[in-house]
N, C-alpha and C positions, 0 to 999 in steps of 0.2 A: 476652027479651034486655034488659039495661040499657042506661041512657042509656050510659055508659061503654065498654059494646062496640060499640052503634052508632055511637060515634064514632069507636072505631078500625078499624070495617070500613069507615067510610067515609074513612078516611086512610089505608087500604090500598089500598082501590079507586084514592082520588086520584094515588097514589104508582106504582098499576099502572097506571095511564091514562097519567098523565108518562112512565113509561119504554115506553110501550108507542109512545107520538108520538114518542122519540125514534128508536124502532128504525124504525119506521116513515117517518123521516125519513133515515135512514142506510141503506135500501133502497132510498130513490128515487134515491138519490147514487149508491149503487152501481149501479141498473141505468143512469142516465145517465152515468158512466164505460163502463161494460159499451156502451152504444151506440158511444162516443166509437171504443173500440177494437176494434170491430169494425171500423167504419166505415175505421178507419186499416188495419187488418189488411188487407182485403177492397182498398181500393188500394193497399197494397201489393204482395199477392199478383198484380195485374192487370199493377202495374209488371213484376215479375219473367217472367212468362209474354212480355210482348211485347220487352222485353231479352233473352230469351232466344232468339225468334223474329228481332230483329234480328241480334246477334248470329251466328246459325246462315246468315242469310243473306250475311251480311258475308267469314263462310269460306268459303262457297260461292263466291262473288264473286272471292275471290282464290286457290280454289283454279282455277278458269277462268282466269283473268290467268295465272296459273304454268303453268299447261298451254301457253297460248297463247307465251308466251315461250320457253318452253323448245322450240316446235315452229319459232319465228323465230330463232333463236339455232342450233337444228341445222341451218337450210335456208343460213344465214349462213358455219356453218363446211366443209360439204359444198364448197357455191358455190367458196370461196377453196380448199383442196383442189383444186378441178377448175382453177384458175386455170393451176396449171404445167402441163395438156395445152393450154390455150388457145392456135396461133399467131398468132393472128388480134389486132390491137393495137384495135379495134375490139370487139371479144367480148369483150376484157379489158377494157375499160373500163367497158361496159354491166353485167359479171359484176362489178365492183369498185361499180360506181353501185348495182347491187342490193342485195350485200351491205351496203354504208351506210346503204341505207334500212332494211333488215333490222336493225344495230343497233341505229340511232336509235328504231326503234319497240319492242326489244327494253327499251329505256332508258328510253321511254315508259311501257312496264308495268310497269316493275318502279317508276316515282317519276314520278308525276303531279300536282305541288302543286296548277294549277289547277285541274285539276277533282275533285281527291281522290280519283280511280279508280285511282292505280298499284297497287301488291302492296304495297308500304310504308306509305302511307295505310290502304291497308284494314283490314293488319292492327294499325296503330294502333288506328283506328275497332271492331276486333270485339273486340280487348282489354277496350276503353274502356266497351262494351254488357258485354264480361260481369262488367266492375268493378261495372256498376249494377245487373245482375241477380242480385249475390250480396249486393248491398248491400240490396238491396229485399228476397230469402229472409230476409235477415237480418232486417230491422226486420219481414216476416211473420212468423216464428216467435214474435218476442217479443212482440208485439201479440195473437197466438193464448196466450200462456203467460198475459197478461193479463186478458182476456178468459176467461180460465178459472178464475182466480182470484176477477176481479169473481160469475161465477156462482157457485162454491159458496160467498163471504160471502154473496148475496142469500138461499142454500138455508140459509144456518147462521142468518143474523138471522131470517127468517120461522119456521126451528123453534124460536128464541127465541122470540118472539111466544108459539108456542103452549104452548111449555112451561114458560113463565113463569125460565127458565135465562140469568140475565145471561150469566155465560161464555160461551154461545154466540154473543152480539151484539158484546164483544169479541174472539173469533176471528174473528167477520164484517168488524172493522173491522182486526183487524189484517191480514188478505186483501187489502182495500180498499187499505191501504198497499202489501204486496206489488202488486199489480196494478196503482199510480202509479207504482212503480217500474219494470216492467218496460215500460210503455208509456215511462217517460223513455228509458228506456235503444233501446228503440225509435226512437225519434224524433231522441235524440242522440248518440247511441254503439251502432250495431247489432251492432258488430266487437267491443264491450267484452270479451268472453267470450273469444271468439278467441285476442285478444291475451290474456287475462290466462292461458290456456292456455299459449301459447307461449312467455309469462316461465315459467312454471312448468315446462315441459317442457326451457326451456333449463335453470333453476336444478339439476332435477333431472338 
């Protein structure tokens, strides 16, 4: 071998060593994105699961209120009913004090601001849980699309490595971008999609 080829195999070595640090600098980026959005997937998926268990509790909550109202409300209109066999001005009275307590707690269930247990409150409150619990599916999903992403640039750059194929290391970095992106959209806009559906479904 001449001088002349040993210098250019050793400025291809140089040259496959450079880009081989590079790839190998642009998998570490990607698996510590790849941490990042798991990490963020994984609570948000946790969020979702316990809004949804609040929520579910919250109907529950006020479907018991509405039962109980609706059994003080019929014992109320019964009561006044019976009122015209009453002759007794004594009976009617106690049978009218009844009944007013019977609304007044009927009034209580159904709007309770202090203690935010009426059926109005509640089902504010269960709305409210599952506004957060579709918002957290949401930034789940896309933190998983993410994350999916991050992985196969990691699988695309490492078969660059071995088979010496830049393209493959720019398909891993253009992934890397897809997979910033879908963690922003994660974190700032879960609903993006949604909505960009819904213009679209209305334009159509």
């Amino acid at each position: 071998m001449s001088a002349q080829e040993s210098m250019e195999h050793a400025e291809h070595a140089e040259h496959a060593s450079s880009e081989n640090r590079k790839i190998a600098l642009l998998i570490a980026v990607l698996a510590l994105f790849l941490a990042i959005s798991e990490m963020l997937g994984k609570g948000a998926q946790t969020e979702a699961i316990s809004k949804n268990v609040e929520a579910s509790n919250l109907w529950a909550f006020f479907q018991a209120k509405s039962i109980r109202r609706t059994v003080v409300q019929t014992a109320a209109e019964q009561t006044r009913l019976g009122l015209g066999m009453t002759g007794e001005d004594a009976a009617k009275a106690a049978a009218q004090k009844q009944i007013d307590d019977w609304q007044r707690t009927a009034a209580r269930y159904r709007s309770e601001p202090e203690t935010g247990e009426g059926t109005e409150e509640l089902a504010r409150k269960a709305k409210h849980a599952e506004e957060e619990r579709d918002e957290a599916t949401a930034k789940y999903h896309h933190f998983e699309l993410a994350s999916a992403a991050f992985q196969i640039g990691i699988v695309l750059a490492s078969a660059s490595v071995i088979t010496g194929m830049l393209l493959l290391s720019y398909g891993a970095g253009l992934l890397g971008v897809v997979g910033l992106a879908f963690t922003g959209l994660g974190l700032f806009a879960p609903h993006a999609f949604e909505a960009l559906q819904h213009v679209l479904g209305g334009a159509g």
